[in-house]
C-alpha positions as CSV (number, residue, x, y, z in Angstrom):
1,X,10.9,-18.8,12.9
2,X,11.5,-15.0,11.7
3,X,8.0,-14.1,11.9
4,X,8.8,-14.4,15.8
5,X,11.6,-12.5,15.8
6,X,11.1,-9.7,13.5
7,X,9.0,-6.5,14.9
8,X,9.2,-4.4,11.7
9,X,8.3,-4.8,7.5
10,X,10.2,-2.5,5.1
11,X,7.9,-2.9,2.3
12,X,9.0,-1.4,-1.2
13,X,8.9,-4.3,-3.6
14,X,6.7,-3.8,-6.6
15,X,6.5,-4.0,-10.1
16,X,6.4,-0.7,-11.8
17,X,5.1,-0.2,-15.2
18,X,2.9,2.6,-15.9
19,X,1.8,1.5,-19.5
20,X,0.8,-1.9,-18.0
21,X,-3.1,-2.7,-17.1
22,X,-4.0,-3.4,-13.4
23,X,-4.5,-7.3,-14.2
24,X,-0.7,-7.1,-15.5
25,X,0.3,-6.1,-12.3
26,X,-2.0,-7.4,-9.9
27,X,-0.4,-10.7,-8.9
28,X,2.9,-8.4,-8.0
29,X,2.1,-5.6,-6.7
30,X,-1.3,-6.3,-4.8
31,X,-0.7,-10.4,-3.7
32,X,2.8,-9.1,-3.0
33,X,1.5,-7.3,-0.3
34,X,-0.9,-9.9,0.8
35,X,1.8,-12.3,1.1
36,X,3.4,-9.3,3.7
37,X,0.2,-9.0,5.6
38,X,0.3,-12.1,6.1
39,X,3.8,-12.0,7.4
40,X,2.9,-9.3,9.9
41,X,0.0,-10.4,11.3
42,X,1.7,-14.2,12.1
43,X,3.1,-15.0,15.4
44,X,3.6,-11.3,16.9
45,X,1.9,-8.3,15.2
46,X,4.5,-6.4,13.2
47,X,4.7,-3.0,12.1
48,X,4.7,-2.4,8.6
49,X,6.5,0.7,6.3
50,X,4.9,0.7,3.1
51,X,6.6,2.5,0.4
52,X,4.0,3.6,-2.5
53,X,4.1,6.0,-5.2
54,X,2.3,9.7,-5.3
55,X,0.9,7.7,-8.6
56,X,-1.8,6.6,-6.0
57,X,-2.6,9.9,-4.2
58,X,-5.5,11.5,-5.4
59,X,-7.2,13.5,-2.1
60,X,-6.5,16.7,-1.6
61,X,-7.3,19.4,0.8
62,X,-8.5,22.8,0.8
63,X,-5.9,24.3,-1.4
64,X,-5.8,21.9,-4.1
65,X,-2.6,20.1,-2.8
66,X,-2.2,16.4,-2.3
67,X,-3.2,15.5,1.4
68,X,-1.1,13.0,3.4
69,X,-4.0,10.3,4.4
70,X,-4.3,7.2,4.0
71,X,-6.9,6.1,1.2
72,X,-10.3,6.2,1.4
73,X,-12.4,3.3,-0.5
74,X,-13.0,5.8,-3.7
75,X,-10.5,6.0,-6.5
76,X,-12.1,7.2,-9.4
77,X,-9.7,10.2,-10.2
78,X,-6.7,7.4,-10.5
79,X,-5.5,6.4,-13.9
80,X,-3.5,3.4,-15.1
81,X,-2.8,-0.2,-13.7
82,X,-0.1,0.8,-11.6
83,X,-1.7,3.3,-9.5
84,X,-4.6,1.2,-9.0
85,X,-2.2,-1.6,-8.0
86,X,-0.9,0.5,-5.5
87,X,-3.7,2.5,-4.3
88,X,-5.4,-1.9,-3.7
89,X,-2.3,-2.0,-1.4
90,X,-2.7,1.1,0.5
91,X,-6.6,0.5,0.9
92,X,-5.5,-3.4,2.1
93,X,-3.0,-1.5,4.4
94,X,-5.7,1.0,5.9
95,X,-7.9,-1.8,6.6
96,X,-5.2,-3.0,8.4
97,X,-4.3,-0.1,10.3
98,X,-7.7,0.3,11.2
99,X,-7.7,-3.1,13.4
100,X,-4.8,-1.8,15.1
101,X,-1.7,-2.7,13.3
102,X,0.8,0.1,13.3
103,X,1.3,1.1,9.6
104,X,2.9,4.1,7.6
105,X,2.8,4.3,3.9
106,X,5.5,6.6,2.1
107,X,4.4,8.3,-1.2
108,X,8.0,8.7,-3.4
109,X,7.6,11.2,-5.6
């Protein structure tokens, strides 16, 4: 019954642990956000506000300073479990917002 009433996902739920390997935190972080794709796209299409980490930015533009994009499918400059997790999240979320779903991902510092 919600997912035909709610227009809008605030997304910040994750498990954070920077020592911890990307299988670790996988099932939290990643199928968490699977679970609110889901969500979104059932009944009415729903926006979604994804809140991330700057743990998962890694493109940057001309002067060597962290670019506000959404990800693109490369992440080999990325280190540790959790920014992995969370960079799997932001690609999931691109894909999404490449169909047409309005989404905005927020990079806390």
């Amino acid at each position: 019954a919600m997912a035909n009433k709610i227009d809008t996902i605030y997304h910040c739920g994750a498990q954070v642990n920077i020592m911890a390997s990307y299988n670790k935190l996988r099932t939290s972080n990643v199928q968490g956000t699977l679970e609110i794709i889901k969500f979104a796209t059932h009944g009415q299409d729903k926006a979604i506000h994804y809140v991330s980490t700057l743990s998962s930015a890694y493109i940057k533009d001309k002067s060597g300073a962290l670019a506000e994009e959404f990800p693109s499918e490369h992440y080999e400059e990325l280190f540790g479990g959790y920014a992995i997790s969370k960079w799997v999240s932001e690609r999931l979320l691109t894909e999404l917002k490449d169909r047409g779903l309005p989404i905005a991902i927020y990079r806390s510092g």
